[in-house]
Phi, psi and omega in degrees: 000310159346289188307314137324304168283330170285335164282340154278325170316297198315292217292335188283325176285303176302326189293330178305312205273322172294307192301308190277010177303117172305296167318167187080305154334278194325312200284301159313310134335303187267355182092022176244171191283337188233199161246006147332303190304326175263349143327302189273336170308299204294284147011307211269297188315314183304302199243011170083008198315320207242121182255177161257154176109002174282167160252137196218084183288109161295087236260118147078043176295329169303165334285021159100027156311308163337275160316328187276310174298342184276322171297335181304308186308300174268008178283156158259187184288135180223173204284147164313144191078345195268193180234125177327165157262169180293115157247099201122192196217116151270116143236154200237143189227137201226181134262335187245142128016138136222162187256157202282152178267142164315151157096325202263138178265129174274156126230130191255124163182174211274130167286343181300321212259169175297295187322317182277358165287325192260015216233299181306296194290331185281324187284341200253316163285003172274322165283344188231033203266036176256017156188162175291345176253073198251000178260124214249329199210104170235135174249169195195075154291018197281132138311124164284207166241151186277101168266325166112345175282087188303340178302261172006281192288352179300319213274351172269347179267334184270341180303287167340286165316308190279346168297321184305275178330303181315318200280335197265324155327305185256001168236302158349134176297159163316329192229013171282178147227152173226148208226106161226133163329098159275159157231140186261172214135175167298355171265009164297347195252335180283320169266336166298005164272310207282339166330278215294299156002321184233353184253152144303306177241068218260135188212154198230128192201114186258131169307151172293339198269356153308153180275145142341294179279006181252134173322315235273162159212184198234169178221147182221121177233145187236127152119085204279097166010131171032040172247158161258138195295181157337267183255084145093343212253166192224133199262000000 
């Protein structure tokens, strides 16, 4: 009974703590699903990320703050009442459900499986098919499940980056970023090599709209290593 009553205090104190979140206020005022969506504003405003006319892969897009802020992002001024156009291309990829966004292409699957890769690789090329380097922006909020064993969750959070890294090596512009969720703990100092390892330019920034008490910061590199830019030079 202990054991009980002490997880309902624990669930009653989050729950408390969700109800007065001022983000949470905000994303219900504005319409958005998560209070995620001002991670990635702060994030944008800081380092410029998001233009319209980009193409942007969302990595752990549920339940779709993200996507919702991009679409905003990437719409245009449109006549009242109508729903802005699309200037770009979204795709967003999950393990979990999401409900659909105008504009945003879903695809549900473990980013971890093959499948959901060639899945991937197909949408960007139905949208994007005059080259293979066709993504100007990929964010990554994705996450593992937790075990609580710190070795263990070091090495599935560092698994994450580098697929995150593997997919923007090979598809990313030259002069693209990619911006993913770390946490801090033993696996922070192994992705900030390897970010600096494929990037020019790596910065590290947790949004205010992160809690206080939370691990996680965001890392954002740009300007991708021994590819050639626009004109020709391979950095």
């Amino acid at each position: 009974m202990k054991v009980k009553t002490q997880s309902k205090k624990v669930n009653k104190a989050w729950l408390n703590q969700h109800v007065n979140d001022p983000w949470v206020r905000l994303a219900q005022k504005e319409g958005y699903r998560a209070r995620a969506a001002y991670k990635l504003k702060e994030l944008d405003e800081a380092f410029h990320l998001v233009r319209p006319g980009q193409c942007i892969v969302d990595l752990g897009c549920a339940p779709g703050a993200w996507c919702q802020y991009l679409r905003r992002r990437l719409g245009t001024v449109s006549r009242a009442g109508e729903p802005a156009r699309l200037r770009g291309t979204i795709v967003g990829v999950d393990v979990l459900p999401m409900e659909p966004i105008d504009g945003v292409h879903f695809i549900q699957g473990d980013f971890r499986e093959e499948s959901t890769l060639q899945a991937l690789q197909a949408a960007l090329q139905q949208a994007r098919p005059a080259g293979a380097r066709s993504v100007d922006l990929i964010v990554s909020d994705m996450a593992p499940n937790l075990s609580g064993v710190e070795e263990v969750d070091a090495a599935r959070i560092e698994h994450l980056i580098e697929l995150a890294l593997d997919f923007a090596v090979q598809h990313l512009k030259p002069e693209g970023a990619l911006v993913a969720k770390v946490f801090h703990g033993q696996a922070y100092d192994r992705a900030v090599r390897l970010f600096r390892q494929h990037f020019q330019t790596v910065k590290v920034h947790k949004p205010k709209a992160s809690r206080p008490q939370s691990a996680e910061t965001f890392l954002i590199g740009r300007g991708l290593k021994g590819v050639p830019n626009a004109c020709g030079h391979t950095p």
